[in-house]
C-alpha positions in Angstrom: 100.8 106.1 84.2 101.8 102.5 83.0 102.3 100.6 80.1 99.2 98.7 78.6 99.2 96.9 75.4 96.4 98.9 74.0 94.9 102.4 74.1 92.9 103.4 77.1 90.6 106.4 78.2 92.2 107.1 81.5 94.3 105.6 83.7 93.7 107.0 87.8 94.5 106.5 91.5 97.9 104.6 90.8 99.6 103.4 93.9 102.5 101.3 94.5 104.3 100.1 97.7 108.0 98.8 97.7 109.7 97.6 100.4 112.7 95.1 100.9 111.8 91.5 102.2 114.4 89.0 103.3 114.4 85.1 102.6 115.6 83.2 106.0 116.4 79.9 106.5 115.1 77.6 109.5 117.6 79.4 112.0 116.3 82.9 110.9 120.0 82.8 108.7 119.9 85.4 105.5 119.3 83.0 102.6 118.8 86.6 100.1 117.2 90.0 99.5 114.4 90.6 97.4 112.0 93.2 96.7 107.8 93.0 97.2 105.9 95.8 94.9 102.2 95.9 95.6 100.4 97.6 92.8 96.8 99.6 92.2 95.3 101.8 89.7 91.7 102.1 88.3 91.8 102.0 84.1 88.3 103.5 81.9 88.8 101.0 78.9 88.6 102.4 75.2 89.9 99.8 73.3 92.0 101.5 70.0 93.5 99.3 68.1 95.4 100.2 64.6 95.0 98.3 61.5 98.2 95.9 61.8 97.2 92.4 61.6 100.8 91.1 61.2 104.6 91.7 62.6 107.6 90.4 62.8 109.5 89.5 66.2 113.2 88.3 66.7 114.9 85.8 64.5 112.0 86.7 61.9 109.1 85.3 63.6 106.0 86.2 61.9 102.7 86.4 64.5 99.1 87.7 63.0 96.2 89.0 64.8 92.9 88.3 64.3 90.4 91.4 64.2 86.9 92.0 64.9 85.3 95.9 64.5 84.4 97.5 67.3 82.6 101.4 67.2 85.1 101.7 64.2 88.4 100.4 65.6 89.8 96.9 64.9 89.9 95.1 67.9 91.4 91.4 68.5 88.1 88.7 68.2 89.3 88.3 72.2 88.1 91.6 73.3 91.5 92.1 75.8 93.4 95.0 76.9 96.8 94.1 79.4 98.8 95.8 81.8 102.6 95.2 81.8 104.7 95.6 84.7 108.5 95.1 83.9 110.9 93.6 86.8 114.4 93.7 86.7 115.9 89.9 86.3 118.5 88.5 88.8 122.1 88.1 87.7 121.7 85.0 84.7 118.7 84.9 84.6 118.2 86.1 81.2 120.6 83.7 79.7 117.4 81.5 79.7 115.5 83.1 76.8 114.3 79.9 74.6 110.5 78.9 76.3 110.4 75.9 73.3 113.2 74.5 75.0 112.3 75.0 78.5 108.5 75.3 78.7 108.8 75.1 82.4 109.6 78.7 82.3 106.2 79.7 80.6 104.6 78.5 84.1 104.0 80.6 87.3 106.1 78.1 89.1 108.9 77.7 86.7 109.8 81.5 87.2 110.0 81.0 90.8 114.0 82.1 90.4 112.5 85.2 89.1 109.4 86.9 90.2 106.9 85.3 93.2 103.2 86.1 93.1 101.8 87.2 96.2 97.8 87.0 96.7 96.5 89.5 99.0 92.9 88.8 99.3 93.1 87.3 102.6 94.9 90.2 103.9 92.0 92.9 102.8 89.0 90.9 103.7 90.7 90.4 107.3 92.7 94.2 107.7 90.6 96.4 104.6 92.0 97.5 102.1 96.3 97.3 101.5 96.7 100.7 100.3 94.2 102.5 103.1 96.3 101.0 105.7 99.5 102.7 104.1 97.5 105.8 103.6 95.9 105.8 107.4 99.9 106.3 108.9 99.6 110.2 107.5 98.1 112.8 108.5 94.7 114.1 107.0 94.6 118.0 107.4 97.4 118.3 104.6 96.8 119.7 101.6 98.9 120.0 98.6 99.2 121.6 95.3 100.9 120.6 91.9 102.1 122.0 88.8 100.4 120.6 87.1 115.6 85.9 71.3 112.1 83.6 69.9 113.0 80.9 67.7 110.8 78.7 65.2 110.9 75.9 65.5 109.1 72.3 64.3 110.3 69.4 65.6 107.7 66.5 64.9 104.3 66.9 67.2 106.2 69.5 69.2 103.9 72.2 70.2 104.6 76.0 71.0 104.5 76.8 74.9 102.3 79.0 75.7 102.1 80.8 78.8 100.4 80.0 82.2 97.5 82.1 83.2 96.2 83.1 86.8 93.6 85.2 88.5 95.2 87.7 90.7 93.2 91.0 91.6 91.1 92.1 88.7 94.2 90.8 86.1 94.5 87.3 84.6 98.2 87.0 85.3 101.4 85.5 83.4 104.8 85.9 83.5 107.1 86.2 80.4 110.8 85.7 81.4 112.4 87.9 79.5 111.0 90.0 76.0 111.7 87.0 74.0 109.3 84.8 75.7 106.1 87.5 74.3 105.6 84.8 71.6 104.5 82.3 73.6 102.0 84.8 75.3 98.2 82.9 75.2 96.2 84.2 72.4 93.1 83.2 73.8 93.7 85.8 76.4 95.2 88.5 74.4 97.4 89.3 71.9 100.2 91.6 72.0 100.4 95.1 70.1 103.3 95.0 67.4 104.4 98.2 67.9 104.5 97.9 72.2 107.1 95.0 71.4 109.7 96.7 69.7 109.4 99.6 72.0 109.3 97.0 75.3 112.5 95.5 73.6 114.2 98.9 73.0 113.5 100.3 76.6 114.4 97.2 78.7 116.6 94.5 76.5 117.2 91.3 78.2 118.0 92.2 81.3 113.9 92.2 82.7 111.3 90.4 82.9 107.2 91.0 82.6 104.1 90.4 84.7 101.2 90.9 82.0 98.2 91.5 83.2 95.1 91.2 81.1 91.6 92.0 81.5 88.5 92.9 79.6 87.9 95.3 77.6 84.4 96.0 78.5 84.7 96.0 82.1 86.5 98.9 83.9 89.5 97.8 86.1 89.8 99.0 90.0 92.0 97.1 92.0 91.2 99.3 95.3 87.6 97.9 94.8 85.9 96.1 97.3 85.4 93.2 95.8 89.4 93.2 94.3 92.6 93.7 95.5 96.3 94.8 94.7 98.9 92.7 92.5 102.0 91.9 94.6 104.8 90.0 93.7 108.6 89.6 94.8 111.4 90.0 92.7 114.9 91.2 92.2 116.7 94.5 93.3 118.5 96.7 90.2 121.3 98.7 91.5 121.0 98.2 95.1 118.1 100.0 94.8 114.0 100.0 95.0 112.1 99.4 91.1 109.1 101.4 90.7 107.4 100.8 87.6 106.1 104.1 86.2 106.9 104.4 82.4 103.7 105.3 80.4 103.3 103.2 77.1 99.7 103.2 75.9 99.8 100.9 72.7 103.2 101.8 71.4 102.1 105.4 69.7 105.5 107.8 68.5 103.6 109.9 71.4 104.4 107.4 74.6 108.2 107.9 73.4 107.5 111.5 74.4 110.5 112.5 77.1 107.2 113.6 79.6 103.7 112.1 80.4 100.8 113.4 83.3 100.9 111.3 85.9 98.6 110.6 89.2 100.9 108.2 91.6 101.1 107.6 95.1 104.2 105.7 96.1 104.9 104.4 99.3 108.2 102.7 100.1 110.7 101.6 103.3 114.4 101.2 103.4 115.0 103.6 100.7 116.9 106.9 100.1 113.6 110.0 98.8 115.0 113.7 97.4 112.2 115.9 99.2 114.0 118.6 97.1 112.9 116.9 94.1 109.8 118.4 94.0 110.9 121.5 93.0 112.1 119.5 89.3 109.3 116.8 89.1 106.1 118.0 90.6 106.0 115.9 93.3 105.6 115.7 97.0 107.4 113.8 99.4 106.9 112.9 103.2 107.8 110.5 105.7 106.2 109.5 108.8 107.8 107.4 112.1 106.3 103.7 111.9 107.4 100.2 112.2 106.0 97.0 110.5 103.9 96.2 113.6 102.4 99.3 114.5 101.7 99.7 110.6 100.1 96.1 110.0 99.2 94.9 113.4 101.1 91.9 115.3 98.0 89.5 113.5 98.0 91.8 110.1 102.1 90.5 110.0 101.5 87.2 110.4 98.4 87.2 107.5 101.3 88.8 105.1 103.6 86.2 106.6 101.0 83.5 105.4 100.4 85.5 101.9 104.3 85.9 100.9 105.0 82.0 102.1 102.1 80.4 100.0 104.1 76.9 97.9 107.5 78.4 100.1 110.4 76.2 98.7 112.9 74.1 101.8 115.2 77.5 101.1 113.9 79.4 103.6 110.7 81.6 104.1 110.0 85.6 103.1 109.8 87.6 105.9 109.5 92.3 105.8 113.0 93.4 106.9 112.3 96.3 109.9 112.0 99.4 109.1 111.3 102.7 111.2 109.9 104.7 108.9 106.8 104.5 105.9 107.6 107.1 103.0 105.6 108.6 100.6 105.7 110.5 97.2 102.6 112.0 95.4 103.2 112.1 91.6 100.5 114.9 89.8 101.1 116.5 86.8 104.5 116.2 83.7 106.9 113.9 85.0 109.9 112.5 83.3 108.5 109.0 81.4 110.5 106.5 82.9 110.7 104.1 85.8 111.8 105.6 89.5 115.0 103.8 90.9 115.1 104.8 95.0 118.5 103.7 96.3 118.2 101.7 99.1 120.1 103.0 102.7 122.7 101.4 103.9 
């Protein structure tokens, strides 16, 4: 249902919202458009890990892992699984590849340009859970069927970046800027699979960036837990439309290149163009009800997002949800096409 660095046993209840959010100045002017995903699933952790202890990256790069055993697999010493969720990369942005040169960009703050972190605690322990509020806008008497570029480098006491790690849901957090910046990923937290980096690199090139999200490998993951909460973040449009991440990579195996994978999404989204008829191709099931950002989150639930999305907000402007009159919603069960859902935006 996603791409995680290393094997796991199942991967359940993924749900992702998308909607487009505006960046206004101090006279409510349009400063830019940007996209907010909110993102939760629940993961059963098998760690599987083959026996490659060393690979190459670009430019010839060697990186080695260190390996424990663990109930017969080899397993990094750092018993770590991650979650990666690509995002497409705003015009030039991906001209900035080297992190030795600019270590600022292996911070959270020094990919401002790119991706923003949004922290939704506050918002569930004062309105409940994100995704139930989404969910409570349907009705309940439905039921439905389904078929089923790194350099090396030494330069005197010059030191490798490494990048910036923060808690957000059940996830410790970084952000690489583009595929060439996995190098500089912080061992002590994980390391990556060899294999899920060349197929990362085939699939999505320069022209994305990652939010890795790590996490133990003992402890099972469950972001619609009480005691967690959803990742969101803002980032860029790709085609003038909405990026849902959905491609399935599960440690880089022949078998995630497979052309379908099973699948249990809910996606919710605004502002965007949804083929009902699509069902019929891709399993799915797709509905739409009448709504409006108030009457969805509440005058005061609003404002708490306003406060979430504006946390460390530049002199630019501030993020704001653009209107919308209706909340959509596709159900995802069964084979579907492995590969990321673009939904064009309306005019």
């Amino acid at each position: 249902m996603c791409i995680f660095n290393e094997s796991v046993e199942a991967v359940q209840k993924t749900k992702i919202f998308a909607t487009p959010i505006a960046k206004l100045d101090h006279n409510q002017n349009l400063v830019s458009r940007h996209q907010l995903t909110v993102y939760s699933n629940k993961v059963d952790n098998v760690p599987q890990y083959d026996s490659k202890t060393s690979w190459t990256g670009a430019n010839n790069r060697n990186f080695s892992v260190d390996f424990d055993v663990f109930q017969g697999f080899k397993i990094p010493k750092k018993s770590t699984n991650a979650m990666i969720l690509p995002f497409p990369l705003p015009t030039g942005a991906a001209n900035i590849l080297d992190g030795f040169e600019n270590p600022e960009n292996c911070t959270v703050n020094g990919n401002a340009d790119i991706i923003k972190l949004v922290n939704l605690k506050n918002f569930e322990t004062k309105h409940g859970k994100f995704f139930k509020v989404l969910e409570n806008e349907f009705p309940k008497n439905l039921s439905f069927s389904f078929n089923g570029d790194n350099r090396e480098k030494t330069n005197g006491s010059r030191s490798a970046p490494v990048l910036e790690v923060v808690e957000i849901g059940g996830y410790r957090c970084s952000v690489a800027r583009s595929i060439h910046y996995f190098p500089y990923i912080d061992k002590n937290v994980f390391q990556i699979n060899p294999q899920l980096y060349h197929n990362l690199n085939e699939c999505y090139g320069n022209n994305y960036g990652f939010l890795i999200c790590s996490f133990d490998v003992s402890k099972r993951v469950d972001t619609d837990a009480v005691d967690a909460h959803p990742i969101a973040y803002i980032h860029s449009f790709v085609n003038n439309s909405l990026f849902i991440p959905c491609r399935h990579e599960h440690g880089g195996s022949k078998k995630d290149q497979e052309k379908t994978e099973n699948f249990d999404h809910v996606i919710y989204s605004t502002n965007c163009e949804i083929d009902k008829k699509r069902r019929l191709v891709y399993s799915w099931y797709a509905e739409d009800v009448p709504t409006t950002p108030t009457k969805l989150f509440g005058k005061v639930g609003i404002e708490t997002l306003w406060d979430a999305l504006n946390v460390n907000k530049d002199s630019t402007g501030a993020y704001s949800l653009v209107n919308f009159a209706q909340l959509n919603k596709i159900e995802i069960k069964g084979s579907f096409t492995n590969d990321d859902i673009l939904l064009p935006l309306t005019k």
